[in-house]
Residue frames as a rotation matrix with the C-alpha (Angstrom) as fourth column:
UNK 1
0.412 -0.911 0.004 -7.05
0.345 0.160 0.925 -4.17
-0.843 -0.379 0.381 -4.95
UNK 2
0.028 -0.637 0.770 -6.49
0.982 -0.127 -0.141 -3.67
0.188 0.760 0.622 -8.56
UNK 3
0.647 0.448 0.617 -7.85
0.507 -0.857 0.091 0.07
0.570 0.253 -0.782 -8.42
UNK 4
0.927 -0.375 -0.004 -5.58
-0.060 -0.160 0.985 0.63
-0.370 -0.913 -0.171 -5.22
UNK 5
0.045 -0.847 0.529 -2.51
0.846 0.314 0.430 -0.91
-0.531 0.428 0.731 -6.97
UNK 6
-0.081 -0.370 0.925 -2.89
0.951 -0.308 -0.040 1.07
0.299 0.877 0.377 -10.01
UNK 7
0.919 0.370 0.140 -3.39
0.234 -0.794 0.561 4.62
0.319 -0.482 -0.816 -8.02
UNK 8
0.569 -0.818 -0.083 -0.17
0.054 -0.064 0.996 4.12
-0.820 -0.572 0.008 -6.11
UNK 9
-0.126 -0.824 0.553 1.08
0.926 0.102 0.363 3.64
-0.356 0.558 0.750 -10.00
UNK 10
0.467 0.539 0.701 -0.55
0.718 -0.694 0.054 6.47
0.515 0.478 -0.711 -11.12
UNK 11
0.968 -0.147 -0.204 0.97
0.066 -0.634 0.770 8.63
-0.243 -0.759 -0.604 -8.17
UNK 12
0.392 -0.803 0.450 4.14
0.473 0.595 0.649 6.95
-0.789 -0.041 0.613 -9.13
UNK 13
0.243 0.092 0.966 4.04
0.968 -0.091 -0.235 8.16
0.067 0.992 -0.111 -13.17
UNK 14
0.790 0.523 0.319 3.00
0.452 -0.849 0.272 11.65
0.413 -0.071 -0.908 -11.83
UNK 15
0.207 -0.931 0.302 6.14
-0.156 -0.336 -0.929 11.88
0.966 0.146 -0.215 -9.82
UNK 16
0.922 0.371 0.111 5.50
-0.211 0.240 0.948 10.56
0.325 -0.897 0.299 -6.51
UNK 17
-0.266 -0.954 -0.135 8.92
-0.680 0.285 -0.676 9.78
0.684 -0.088 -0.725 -4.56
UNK 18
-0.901 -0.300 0.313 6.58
-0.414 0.383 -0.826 8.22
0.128 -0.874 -0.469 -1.75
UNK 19
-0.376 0.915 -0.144 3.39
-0.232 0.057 0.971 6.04
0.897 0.398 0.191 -1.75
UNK 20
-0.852 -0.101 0.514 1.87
-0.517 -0.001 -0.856 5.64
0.087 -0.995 -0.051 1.15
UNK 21
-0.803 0.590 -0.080 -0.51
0.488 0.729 0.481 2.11
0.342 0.347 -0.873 1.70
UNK 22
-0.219 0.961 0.166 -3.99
-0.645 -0.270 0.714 2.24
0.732 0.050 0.680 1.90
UNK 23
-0.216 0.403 -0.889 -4.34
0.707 0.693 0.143 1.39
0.674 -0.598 -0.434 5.67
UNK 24
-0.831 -0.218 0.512 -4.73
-0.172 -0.774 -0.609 4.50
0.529 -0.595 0.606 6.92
UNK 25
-0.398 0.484 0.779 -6.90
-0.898 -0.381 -0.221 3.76
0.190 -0.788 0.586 10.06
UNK 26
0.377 0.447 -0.811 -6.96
-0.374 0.875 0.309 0.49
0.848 0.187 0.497 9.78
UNK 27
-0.492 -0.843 0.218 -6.07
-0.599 0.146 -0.787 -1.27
0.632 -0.518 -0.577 12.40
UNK 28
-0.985 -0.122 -0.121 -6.58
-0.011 0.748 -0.664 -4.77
0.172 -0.652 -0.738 15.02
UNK 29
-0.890 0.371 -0.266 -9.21
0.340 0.151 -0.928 -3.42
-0.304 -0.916 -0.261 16.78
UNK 30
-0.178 0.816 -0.551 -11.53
-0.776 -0.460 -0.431 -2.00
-0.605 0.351 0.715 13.96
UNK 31
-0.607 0.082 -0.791 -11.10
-0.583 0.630 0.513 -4.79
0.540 0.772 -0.334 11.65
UNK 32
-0.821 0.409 -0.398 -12.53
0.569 0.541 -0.619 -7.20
-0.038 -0.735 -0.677 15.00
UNK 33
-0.584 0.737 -0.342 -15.47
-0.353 -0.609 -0.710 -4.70
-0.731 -0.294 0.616 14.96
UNK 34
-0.114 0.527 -0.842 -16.42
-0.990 -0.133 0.051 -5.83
-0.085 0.840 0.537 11.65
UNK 35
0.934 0.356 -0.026 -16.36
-0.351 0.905 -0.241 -9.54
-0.063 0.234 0.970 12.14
UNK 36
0.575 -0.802 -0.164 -12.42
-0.112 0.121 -0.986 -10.31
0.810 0.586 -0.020 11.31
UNK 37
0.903 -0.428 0.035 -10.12
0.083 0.254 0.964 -11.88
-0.421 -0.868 0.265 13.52
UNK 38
0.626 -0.779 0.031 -6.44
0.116 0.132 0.984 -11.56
-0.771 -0.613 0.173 13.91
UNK 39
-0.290 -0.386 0.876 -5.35
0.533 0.694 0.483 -13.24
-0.795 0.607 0.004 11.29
UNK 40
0.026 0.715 0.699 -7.49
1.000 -0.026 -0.010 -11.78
0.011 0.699 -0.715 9.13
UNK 41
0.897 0.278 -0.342 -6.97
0.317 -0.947 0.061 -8.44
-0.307 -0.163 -0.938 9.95
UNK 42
-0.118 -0.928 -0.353 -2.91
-0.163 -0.332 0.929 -8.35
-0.979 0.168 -0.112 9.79
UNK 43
-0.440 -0.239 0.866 -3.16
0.850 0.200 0.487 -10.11
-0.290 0.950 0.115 5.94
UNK 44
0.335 0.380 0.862 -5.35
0.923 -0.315 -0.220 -7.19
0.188 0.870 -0.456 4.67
UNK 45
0.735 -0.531 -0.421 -2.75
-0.304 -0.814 0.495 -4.66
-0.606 -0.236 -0.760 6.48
UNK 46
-0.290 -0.847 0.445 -0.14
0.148 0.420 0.896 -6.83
-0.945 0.326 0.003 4.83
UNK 47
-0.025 -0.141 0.990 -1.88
0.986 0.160 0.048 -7.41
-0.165 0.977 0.136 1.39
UNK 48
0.938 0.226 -0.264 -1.91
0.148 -0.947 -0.286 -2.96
-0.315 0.229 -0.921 1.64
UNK 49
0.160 -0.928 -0.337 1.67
-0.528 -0.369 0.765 -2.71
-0.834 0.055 -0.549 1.62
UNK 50
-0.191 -0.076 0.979 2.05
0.819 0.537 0.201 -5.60
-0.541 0.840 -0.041 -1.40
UNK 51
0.596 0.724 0.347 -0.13
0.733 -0.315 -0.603 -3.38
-0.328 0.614 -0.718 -3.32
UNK 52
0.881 -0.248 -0.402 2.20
-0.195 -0.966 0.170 -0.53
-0.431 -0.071 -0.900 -2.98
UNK 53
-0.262 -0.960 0.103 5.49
-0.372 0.198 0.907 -2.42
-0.891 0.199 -0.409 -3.45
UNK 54
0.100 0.220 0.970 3.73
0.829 0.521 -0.204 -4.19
-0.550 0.825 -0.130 -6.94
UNK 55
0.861 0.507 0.031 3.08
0.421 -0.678 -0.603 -0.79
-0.285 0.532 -0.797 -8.14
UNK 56
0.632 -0.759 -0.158 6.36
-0.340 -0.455 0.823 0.37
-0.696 -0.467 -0.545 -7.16
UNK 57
-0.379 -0.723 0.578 8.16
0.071 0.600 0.797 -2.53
-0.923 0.343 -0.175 -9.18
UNK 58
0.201 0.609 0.767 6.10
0.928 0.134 -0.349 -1.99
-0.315 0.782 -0.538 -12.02
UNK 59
0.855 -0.272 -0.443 7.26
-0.207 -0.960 0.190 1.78
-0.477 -0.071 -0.876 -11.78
UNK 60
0.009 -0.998 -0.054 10.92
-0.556 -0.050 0.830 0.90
-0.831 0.023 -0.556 -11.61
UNK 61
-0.359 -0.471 0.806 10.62
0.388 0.710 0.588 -1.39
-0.849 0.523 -0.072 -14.30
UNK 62
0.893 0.342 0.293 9.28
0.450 -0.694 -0.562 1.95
0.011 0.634 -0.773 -16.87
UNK 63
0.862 -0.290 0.417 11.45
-0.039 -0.856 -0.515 4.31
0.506 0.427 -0.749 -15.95
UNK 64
0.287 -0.898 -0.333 14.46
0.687 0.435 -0.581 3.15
0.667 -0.062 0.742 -13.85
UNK 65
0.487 0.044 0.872 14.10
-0.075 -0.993 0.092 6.24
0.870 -0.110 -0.481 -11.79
UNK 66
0.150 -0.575 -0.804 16.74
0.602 0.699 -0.388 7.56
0.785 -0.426 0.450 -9.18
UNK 67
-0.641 -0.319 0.698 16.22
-0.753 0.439 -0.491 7.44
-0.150 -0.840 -0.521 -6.21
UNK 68
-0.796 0.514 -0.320 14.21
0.214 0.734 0.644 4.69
0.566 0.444 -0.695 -5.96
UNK 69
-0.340 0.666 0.664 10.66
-0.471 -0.732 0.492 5.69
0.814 -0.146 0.563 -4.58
UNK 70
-0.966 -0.214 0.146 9.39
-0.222 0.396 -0.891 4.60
0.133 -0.893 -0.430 -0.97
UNK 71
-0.052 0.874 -0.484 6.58
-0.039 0.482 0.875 2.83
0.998 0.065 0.009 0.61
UNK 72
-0.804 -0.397 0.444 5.65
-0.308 -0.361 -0.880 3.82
0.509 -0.844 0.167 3.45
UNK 73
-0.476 0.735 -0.483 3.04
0.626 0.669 0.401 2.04
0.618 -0.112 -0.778 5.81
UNK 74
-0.443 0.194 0.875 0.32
-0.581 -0.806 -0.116 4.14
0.683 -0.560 0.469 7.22
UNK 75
-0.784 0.068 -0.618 -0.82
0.505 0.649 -0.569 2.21
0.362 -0.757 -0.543 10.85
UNK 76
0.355 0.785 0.508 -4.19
-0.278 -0.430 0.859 3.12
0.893 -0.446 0.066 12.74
UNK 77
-0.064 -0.223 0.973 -4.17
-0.982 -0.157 -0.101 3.07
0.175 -0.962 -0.209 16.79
């Protein structure tokens, strides 16, 4: 998570207006493949998007930049 977190800042620094989370292809029905129920599957879609929005606030709180930059959630099938 940290390494994730700090990427999305890194992207952020670099000039990123948009981070998109690290869930690409994640989703319900692979997570259940691996052993992970429900529950368990939405929190580590959920803790992706945290990650992004921590990084994000940490951004805004360097450089005040305007616009503020977006987070965008990437969903699997």
């Amino acid at each position: 998570p940290d390494i994730i977190r700090q990427v999305h800042l890194d992207y952020f620094r670099a000039g990123a207006q948009c981070a998109i989370t690290a869930s690409y292809q994640a989703s319900l029905a692979g997570f259940a493949q691996r052993g992970l129920d429900r529950e368990e599957a939405e929190a580590l879609i959920a803790r992706s998007v945290v990650l992004a929005v921590d990084a994000r606030t940490e951004f805004l709180a360097e450089s005040q930049r305007s616009p503020r930059p977006l987070v965008a959630g990437a969903v699997g099938p």
